[in-house]
Backbone as a printed PyTorch tensor [residue, N CA C, xyz], in Angstrom:
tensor([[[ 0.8470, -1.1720,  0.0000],
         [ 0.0000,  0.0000,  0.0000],
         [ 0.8960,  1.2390,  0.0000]],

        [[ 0.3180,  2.4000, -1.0840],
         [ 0.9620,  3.3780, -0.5690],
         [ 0.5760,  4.7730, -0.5930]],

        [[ 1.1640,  5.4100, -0.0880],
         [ 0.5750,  6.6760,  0.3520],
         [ 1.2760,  8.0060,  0.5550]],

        [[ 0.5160,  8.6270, -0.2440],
         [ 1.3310,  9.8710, -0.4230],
         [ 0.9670, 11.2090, -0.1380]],

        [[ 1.2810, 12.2350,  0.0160],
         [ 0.8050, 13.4410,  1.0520],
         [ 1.7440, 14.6050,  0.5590]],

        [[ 0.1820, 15.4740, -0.0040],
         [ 0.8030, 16.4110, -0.9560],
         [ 1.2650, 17.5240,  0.3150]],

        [[ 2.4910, 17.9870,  0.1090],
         [ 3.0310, 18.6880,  0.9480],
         [ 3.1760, 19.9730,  0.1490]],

        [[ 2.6570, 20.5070, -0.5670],
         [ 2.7050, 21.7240, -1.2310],
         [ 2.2530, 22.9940, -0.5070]],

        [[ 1.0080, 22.6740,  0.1760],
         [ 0.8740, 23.4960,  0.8920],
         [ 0.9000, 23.2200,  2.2380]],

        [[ 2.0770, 22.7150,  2.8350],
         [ 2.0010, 22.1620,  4.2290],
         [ 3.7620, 23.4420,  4.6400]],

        [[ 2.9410, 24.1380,  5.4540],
         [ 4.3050, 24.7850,  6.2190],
         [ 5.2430, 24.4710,  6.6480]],

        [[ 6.6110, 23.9540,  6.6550],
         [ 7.6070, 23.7080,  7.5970],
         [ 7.5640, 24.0970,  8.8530]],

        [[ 7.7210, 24.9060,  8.5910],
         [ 7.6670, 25.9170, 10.1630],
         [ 6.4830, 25.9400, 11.0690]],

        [[ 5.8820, 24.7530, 10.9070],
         [ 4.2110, 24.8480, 11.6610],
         [ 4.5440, 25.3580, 13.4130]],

        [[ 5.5660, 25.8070, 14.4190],
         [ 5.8900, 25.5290, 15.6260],
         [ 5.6100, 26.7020, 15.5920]],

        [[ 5.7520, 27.8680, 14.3740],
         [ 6.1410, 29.3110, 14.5670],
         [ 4.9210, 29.7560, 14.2070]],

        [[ 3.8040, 29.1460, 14.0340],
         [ 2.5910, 29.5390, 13.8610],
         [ 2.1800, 31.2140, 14.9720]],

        [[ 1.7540, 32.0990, 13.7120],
         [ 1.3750, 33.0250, 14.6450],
         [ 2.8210, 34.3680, 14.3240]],

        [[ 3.7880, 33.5650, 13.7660],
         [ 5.4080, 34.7860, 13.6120],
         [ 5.2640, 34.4980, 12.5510]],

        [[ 5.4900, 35.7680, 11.4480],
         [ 6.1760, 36.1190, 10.5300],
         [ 7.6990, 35.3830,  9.7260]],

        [[ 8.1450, 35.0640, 10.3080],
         [ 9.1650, 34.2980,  9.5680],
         [ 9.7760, 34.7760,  8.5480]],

        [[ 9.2350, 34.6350,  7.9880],
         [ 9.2670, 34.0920,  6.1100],
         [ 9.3870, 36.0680,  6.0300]],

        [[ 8.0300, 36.7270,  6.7290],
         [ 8.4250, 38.6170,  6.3890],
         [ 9.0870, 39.0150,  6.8570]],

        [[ 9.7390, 38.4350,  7.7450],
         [11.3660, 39.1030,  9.1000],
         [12.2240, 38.6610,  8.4280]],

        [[12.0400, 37.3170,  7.9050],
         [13.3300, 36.9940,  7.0780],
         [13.8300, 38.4930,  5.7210]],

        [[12.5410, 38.2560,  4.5780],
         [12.5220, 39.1190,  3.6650],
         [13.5320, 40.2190,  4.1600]],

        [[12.5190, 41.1210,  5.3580],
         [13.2990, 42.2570,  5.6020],
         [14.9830, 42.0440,  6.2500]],

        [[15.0860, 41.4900,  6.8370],
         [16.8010, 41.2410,  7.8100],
         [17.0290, 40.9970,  5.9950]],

        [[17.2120, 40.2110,  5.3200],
         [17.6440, 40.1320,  3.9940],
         [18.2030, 41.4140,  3.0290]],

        [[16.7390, 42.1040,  3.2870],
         [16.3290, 43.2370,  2.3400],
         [17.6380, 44.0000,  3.1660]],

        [[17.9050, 44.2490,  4.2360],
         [18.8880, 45.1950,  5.2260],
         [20.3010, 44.4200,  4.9120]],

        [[20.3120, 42.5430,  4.7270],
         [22.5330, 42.6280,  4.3110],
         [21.9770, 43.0610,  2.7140]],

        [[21.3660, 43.1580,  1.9370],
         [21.6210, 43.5530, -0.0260],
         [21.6100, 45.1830,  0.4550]],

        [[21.1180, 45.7640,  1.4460],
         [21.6200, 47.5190,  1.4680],
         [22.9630, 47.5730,  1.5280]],

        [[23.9300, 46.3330,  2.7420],
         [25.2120, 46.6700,  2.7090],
         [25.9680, 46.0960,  1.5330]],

        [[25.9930, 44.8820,  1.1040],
         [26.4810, 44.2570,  0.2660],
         [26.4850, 44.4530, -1.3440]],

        [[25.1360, 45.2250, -1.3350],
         [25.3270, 46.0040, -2.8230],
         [26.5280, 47.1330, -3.3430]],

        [[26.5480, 47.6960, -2.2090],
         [27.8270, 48.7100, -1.9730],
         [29.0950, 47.7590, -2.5090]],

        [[29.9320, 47.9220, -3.5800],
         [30.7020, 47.4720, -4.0220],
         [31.9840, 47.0720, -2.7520]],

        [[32.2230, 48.4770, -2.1560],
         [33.0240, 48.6580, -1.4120],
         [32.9610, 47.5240,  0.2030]],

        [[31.4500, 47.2490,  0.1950],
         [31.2690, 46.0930,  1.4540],
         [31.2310, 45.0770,  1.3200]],

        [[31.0910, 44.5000, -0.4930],
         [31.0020, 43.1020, -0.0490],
         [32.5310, 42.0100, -0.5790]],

        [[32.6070, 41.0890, -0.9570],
         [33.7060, 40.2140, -0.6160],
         [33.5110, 39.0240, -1.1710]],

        [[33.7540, 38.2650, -1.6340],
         [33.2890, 36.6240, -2.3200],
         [32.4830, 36.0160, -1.3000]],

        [[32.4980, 36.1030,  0.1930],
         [31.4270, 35.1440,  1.1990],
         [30.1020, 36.0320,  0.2360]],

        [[30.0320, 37.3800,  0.6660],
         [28.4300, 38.1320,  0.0620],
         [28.3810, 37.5140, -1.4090]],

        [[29.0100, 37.2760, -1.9640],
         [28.4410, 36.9780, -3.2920],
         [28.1600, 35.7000, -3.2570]],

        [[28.5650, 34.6450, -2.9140],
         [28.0230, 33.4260, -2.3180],
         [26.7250, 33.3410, -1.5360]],

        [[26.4110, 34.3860, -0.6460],
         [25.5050, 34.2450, -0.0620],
         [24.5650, 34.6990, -0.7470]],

        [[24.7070, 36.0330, -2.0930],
         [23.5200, 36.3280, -2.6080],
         [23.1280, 35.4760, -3.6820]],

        [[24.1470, 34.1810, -4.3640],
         [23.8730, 33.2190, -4.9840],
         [23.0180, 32.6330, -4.6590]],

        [[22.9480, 32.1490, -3.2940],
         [22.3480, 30.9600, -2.2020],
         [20.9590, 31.5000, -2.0140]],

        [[21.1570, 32.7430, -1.7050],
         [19.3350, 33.9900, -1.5580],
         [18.7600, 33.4210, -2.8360]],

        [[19.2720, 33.9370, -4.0650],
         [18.5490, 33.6470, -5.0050],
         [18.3300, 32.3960, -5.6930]],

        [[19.2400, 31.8130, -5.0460],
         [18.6020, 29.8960, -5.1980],
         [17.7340, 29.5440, -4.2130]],

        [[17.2880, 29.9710, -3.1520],
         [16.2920, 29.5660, -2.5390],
         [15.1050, 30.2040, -2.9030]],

        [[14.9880, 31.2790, -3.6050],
         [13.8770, 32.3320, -4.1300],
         [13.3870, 31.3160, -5.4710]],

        [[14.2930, 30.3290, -5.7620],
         [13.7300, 29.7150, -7.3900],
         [13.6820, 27.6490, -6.6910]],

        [[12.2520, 27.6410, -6.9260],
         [11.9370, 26.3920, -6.4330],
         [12.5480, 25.6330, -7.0580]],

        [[13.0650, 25.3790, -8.6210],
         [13.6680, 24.4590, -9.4510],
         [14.8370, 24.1290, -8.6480]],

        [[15.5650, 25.4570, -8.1030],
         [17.0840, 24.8370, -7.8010],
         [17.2120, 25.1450, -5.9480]],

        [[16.3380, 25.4680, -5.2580],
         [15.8960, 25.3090, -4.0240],
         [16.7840, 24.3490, -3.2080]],

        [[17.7240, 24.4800, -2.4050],
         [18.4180, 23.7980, -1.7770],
         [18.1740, 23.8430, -0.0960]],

        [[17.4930, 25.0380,  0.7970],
         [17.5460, 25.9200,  1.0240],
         [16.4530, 26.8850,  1.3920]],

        [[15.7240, 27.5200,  2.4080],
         [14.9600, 28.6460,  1.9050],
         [15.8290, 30.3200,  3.0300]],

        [[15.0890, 30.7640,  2.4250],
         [16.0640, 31.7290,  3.0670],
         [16.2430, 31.8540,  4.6350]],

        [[14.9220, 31.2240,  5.7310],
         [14.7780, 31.1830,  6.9220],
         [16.0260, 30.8190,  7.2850]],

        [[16.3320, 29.7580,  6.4940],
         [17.1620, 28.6030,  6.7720],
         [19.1130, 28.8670,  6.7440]],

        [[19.2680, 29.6460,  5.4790],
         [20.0280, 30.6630,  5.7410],
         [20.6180, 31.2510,  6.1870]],

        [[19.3910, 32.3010,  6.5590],
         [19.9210, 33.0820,  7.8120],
         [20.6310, 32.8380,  9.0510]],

        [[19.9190, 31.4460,  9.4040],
         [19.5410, 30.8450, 10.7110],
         [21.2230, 30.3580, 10.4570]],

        [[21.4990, 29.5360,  9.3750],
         [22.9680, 29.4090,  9.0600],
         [23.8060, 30.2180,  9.6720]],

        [[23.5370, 31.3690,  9.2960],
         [24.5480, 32.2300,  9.1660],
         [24.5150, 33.6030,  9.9910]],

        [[23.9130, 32.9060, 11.2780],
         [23.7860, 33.8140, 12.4770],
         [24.9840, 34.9770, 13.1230]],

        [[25.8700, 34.3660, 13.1060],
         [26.8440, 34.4300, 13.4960],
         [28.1510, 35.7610, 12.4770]],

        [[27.8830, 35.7350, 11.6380],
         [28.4060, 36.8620, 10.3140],
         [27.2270, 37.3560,  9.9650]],

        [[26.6520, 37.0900,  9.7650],
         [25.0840, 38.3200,  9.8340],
         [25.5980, 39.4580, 11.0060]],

        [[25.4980, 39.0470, 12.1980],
         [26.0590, 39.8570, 13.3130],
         [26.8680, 40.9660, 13.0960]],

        [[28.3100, 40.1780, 12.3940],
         [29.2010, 40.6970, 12.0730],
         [28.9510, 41.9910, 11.5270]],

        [[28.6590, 41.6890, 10.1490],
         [27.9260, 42.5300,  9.1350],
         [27.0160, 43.6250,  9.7490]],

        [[25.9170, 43.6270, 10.5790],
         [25.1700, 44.4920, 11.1070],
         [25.9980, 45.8130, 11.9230]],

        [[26.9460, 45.1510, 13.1290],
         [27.7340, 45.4670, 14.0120],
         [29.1010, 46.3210, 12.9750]],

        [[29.3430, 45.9350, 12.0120],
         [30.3880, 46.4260, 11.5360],
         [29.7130, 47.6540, 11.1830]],

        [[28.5730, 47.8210, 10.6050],
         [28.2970, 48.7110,  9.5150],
         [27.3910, 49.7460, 10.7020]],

        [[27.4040, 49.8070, 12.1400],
         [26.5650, 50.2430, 12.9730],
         [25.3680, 50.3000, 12.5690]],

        [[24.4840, 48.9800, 12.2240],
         [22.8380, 48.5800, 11.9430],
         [22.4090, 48.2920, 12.9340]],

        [[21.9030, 49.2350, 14.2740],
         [21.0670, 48.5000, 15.2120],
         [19.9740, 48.0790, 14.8520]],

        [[19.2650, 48.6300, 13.6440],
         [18.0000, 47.8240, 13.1710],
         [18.5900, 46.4160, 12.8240]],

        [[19.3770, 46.2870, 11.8840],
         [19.1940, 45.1340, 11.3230],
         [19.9020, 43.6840, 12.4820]],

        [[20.5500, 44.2000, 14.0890],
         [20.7860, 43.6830, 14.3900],
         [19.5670, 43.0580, 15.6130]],

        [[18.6580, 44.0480, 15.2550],
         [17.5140, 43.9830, 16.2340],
         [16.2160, 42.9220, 15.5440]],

        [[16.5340, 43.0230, 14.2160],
         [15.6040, 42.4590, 13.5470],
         [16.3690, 40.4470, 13.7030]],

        [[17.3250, 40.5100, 13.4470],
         [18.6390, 39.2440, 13.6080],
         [18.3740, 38.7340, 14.8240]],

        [[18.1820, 39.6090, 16.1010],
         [17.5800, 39.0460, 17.3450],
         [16.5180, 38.1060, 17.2650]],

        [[15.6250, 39.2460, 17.2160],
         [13.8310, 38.2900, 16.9300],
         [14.2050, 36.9790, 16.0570]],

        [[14.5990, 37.4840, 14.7610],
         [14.6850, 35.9650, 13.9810],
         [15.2270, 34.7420, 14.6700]],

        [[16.7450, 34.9190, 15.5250],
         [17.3300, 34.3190, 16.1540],
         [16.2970, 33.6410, 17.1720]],

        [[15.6900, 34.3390, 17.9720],
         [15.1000, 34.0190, 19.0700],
         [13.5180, 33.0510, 19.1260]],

        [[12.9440, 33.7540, 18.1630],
         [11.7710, 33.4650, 17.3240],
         [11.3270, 32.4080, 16.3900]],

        [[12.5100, 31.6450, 14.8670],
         [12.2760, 31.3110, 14.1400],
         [13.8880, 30.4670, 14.3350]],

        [[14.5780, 30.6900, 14.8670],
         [15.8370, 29.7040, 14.4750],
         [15.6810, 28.4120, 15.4330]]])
C-alpha cells in the first residue's frame, strides 16, 4: 500500500505559527543587499551568499529557503550588522534568532 501526502501546501515551520518568519526573514535580507550592494562592502562570502538567496527564491534549484540561511549564518550576519553600525538590522537578527531559528 501506498501513500502519499501532498506537501505543497504544508508549512515547515508549523511551531512558529502566529510569527512572521518568512516577512522578518525578507526584511533582515532586504537590510545585508543595502550593505552588500555597496561594491566597497562586499567580498566573495556576500556573493556566495547572494547566490544561495537567489537559489532559494527559485523552487527548481531550491536547496535551502532563506529562513534557513539566515539561521545558518547567524553568526556573520552579526558581524555585518555590528560592523556597519545597523542596530536595526541587528535587532531584527535578534527576533529571527530568538523566534524562528
Amino acid at each position: 500500500m501506498s501513500t502519499t501526502t501532498d506537501t505543497t501546501a504544508t508549512d515547515r515551520y508549523v511551531s512558529f505559527s502566529g510569527i512572521d518568519c518568512e516577512g522578518n526573514t525578507a526584511k533582515l535580507l532586504a537590510r545585508v543587499f543595502h550593505h552588500i550592494d555597496d561594491p566597497a562592502k562586499t567580498n566573495a562570502f556576500w556573493e556566495k551568499f547572494r547566490a544561495e538567496v537567489q537559489a532559494a527564491d527559485d523552487v527548481h534549484e531550491r536547496k535551502f529557503d532563506g529562513l534557513c540561511l539566515v539561521c545558518a549564518r547567524v553568526g556573520i550576519l552579526y558581524e555585518l550588522f555590528e560592523q556597519y553600525d545597523d542596530d536595526e538590522g541587528v535587532a531584527l537578527l535578534e527576533r529571527i534568532e530568538n523566534e524562528c531559528c
